[in-house]
N, C-alpha and C positions, 0 to 999 in steps of 0.2 A: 803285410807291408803298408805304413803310413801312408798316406798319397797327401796328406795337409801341407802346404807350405804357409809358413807364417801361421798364424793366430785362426783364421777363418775362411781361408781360400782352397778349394782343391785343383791339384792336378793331373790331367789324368794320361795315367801310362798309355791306352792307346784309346785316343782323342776321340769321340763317336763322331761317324760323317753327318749332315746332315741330307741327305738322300732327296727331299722337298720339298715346298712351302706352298702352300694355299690359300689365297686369302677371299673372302667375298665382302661387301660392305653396301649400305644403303643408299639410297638416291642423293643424300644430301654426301654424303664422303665421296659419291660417284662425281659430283662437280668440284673436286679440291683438286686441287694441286697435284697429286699423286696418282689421278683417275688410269692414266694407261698403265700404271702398274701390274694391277688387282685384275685377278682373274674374273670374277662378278661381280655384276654394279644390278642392286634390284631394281625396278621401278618404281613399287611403292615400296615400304617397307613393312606392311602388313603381309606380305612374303604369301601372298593368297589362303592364310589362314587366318581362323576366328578371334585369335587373340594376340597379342605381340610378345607373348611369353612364349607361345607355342612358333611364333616365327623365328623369333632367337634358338630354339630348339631345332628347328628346321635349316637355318644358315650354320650351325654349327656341324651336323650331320652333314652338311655336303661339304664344309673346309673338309672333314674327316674323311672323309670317298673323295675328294677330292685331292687329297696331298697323297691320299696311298694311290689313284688312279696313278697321279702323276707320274709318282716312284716303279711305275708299271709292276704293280704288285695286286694281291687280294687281301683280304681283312683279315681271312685265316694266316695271312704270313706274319700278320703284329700279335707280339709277342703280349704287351702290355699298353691300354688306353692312360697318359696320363691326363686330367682333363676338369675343369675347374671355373666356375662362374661367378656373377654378382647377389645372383637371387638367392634365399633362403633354402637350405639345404642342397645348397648347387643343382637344382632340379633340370638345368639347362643341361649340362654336363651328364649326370645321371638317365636322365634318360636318353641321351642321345648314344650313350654307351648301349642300353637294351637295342638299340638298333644295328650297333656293332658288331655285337657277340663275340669278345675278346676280353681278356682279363682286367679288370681296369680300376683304377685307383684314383680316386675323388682326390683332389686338392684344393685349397684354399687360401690364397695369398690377397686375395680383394683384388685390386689390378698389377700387382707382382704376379699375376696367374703362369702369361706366359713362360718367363725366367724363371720363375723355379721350378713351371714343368720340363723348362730346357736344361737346368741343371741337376733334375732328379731322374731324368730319363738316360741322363750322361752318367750319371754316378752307377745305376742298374747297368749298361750298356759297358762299361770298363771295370764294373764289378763280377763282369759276367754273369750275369742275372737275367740277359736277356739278348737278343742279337738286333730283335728292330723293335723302336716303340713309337705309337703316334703321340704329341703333345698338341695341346692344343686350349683354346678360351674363346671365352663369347662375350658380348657385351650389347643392349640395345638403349638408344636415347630413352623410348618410352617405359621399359619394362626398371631402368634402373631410376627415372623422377615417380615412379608409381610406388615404388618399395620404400626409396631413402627421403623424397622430398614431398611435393606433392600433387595428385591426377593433373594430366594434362589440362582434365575439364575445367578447372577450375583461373585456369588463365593467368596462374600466380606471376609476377614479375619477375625477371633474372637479375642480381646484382651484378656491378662489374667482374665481382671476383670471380664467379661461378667458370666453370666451364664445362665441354659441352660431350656428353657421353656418345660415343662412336657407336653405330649401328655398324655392327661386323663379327665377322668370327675368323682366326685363322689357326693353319695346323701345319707343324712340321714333323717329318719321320725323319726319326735318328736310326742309324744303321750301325753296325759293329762293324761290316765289313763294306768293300766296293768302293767307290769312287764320292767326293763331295766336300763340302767345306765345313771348316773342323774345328768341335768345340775341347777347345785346349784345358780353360779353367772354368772352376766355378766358385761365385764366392757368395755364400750367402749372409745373409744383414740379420741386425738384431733389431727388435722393436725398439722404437724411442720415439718419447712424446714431447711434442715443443706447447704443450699444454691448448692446446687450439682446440676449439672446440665450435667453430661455425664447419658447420655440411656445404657453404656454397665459397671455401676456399679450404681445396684441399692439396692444391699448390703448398700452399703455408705450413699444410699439416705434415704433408710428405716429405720435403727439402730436407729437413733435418737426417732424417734416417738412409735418404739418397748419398748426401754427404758422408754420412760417418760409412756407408761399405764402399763408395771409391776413393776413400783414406785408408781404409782394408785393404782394398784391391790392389794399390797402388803401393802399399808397403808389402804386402805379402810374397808380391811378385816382384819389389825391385825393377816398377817399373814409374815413368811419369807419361803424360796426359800425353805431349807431344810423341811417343813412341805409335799411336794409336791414326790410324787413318780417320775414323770416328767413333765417337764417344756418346750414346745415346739412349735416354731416356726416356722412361716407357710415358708417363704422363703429368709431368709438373707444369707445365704451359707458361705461360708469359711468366708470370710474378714465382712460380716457383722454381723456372729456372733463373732466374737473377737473383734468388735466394740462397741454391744451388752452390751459384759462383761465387758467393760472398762468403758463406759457409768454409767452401773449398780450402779458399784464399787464407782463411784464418789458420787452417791446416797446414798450408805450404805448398797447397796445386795452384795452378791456375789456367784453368779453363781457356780452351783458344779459339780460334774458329772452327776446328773441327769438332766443335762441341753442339747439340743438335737437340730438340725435345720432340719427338713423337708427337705431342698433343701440340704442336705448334706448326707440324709438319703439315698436318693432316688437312686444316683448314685455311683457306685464303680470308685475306681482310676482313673483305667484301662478303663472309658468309656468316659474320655476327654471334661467334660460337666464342667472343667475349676472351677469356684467355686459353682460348684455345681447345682440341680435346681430351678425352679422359677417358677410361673404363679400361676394361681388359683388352676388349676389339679394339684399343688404338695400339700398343706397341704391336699386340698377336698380328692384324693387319697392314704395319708398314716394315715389321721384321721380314713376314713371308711376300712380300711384292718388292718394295723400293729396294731395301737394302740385299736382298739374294740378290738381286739384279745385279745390282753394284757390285758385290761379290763375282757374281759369272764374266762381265766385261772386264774385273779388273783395276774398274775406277780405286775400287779396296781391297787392301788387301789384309791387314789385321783390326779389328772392331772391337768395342766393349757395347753391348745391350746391358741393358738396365731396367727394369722393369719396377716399378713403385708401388706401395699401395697403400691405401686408408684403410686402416684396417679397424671402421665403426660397422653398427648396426644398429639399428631400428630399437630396440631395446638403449640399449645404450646412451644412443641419442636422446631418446626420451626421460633419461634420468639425469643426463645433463653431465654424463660422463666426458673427457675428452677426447680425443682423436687420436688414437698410436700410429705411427708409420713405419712401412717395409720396406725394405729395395735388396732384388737378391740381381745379381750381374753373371754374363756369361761372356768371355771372350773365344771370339771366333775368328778362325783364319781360311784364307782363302785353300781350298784343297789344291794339291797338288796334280 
């Protein structure tokens, strides 16, 4: 049986729950906006290890014992890790899985991470392929200007455009069975490049392709923006969500107030993260704190996540290639 409605969107016969969300984040996201959310706020964010690669490794292993604690489960009851980072060869991911010990399957969306491990853990989960799976991403300010830009040592300046990579990790379990709130569709994006090619505005690079899957989403499903309590984006920040809406607009949406960007979310004014944040640990950590929340009171009841991504590297950049962009979406409803 098909489950695609429309061109790119699936739907699924029975909805996986999501059972619960974990989020941990760094001293500087511990002072945003969103701090009583999040289950841990570190102190520093060398997380008492030697390096800031192995601390990112470190906050991701405990979203992951953390969202299964939550779900009052063990590691032997997940079926499949799906799991996915910014560093080269997702090493954050990988080996946080050797600590798991559960089947687990590497992904790679750049900061689409979260969303498409929420809509491939969905798609296993109503394919019956699996009954619980953990999803989950990381992301840390130091470990991602170390790989794509440059050492912190060096004191480089930040342009207005840049914004600012979230030190966090977070993890939700999907369940086939039980009680929780329920991912309905999934609609995944095509690469497209608006030919951009600066590392410190990737707002610019990603809008483009955020745009064309909720003109997907929105045609597939026979639905518009206003049907949506909120609509939210994993990391365009200031300039790429006003890019976003322009884009939209040309399509025939148009954006309203319940329209919202994660990396906009995350940071106050006053905390100089410029347009905002960015990385994987920004949507992974305001989906599993702010927005479950809102979900459990009720403030929402039907959502679109959205999750973005640049999808350069280090290679790439240095050849002077440009910049493609992701955005895979999941909508979620409040469980009954």
């Amino acid at each position: 049986m098909i489950k695609k409605v429309g061109e790119n969107t699936i739907k699924f016969t029975l909805p996986p729950k999501i059972m619960s969300g974990y989020a941990i984040v760094g001293p500087k996201e511990g002072l945003s906006p969103l701090a009583k959310y999040f289950d841990y706020i570190l102190k520093d964010d060398a997380f008492n290890e030697k390096t800031y690669e192995r601390a990112e490794r470190k906050m991701l292993e405990q979203a992951i014992c953390g969202a299964i604690d939550k779900a009052n489960l063990l590691s032997t009851d997940i079926d499949i890790l799906l799991s996915g980072d910014l560093l080269n060869q997702i090493i954050s991911a990988t080996f946080s899985a050797r600590q798991i010990q559960t089947s687990f399957i590497g992904v790679f969306g750049a900061c689409s991470t979260m969303t498409l491990s929420l809509a491939l853990g969905s798609c296993l989960i109503d394919g019956g392929c699996a009954n619980k799976v953990a999803c989950a991403t990381s992301s840390h300010f130091s470990t991602a200007e170390r790989q794509f830009r440059y050492p912190l040592e060096l004191g480089c300046q930040r342009p207005p455009t840049s914004q600012w990579t979230v030190t966090g990790a977070g993890c939700s379990i999907l369940s086939r069975e039980g009680k929780g709130h329920r991912i309905t569709h999934a609609t995944f994006g095509k690469v497209i490049d608006f030919g951009i090619k600066d590392m410190n505005n990737m707002g610019a690079a990603m809008a483009p392709a955020a745009a064309d899957t909720l003109k997907n989403l929105f045609n597939d499903t026979n639905t518009k923006p206003q049907d949506y309590d909120l609509i939210v984006t994993g990391d365009l920040g200031k300039l790429g969500s006003e890019l976003l809406v322009d884009l939209l607009e040309n399509y025939g949406f148009k954006l309203g107030s319940n329209y919202c960007d994660c990396g906009q979310m995350m940071f106050s004014n006053k905390q100089r993260s410029f347009m905002g944040g960015s990385g994987c640990g920004c949507s992974a950590t305001v989906m599993n704190s702010y927005i479950l929340n809102k979900l459990d009171s009720g403030d929402y009841k039907k959502i679109i996540l959205m999750s973005t991504g640049a999808l350069l590297s280090t290679t790439s950049a240095q050849q002077g290639d440009t910049i493609p962009g992701i955005a895979h979406a999941v909508i979620v409803e409040k469980g009954k």
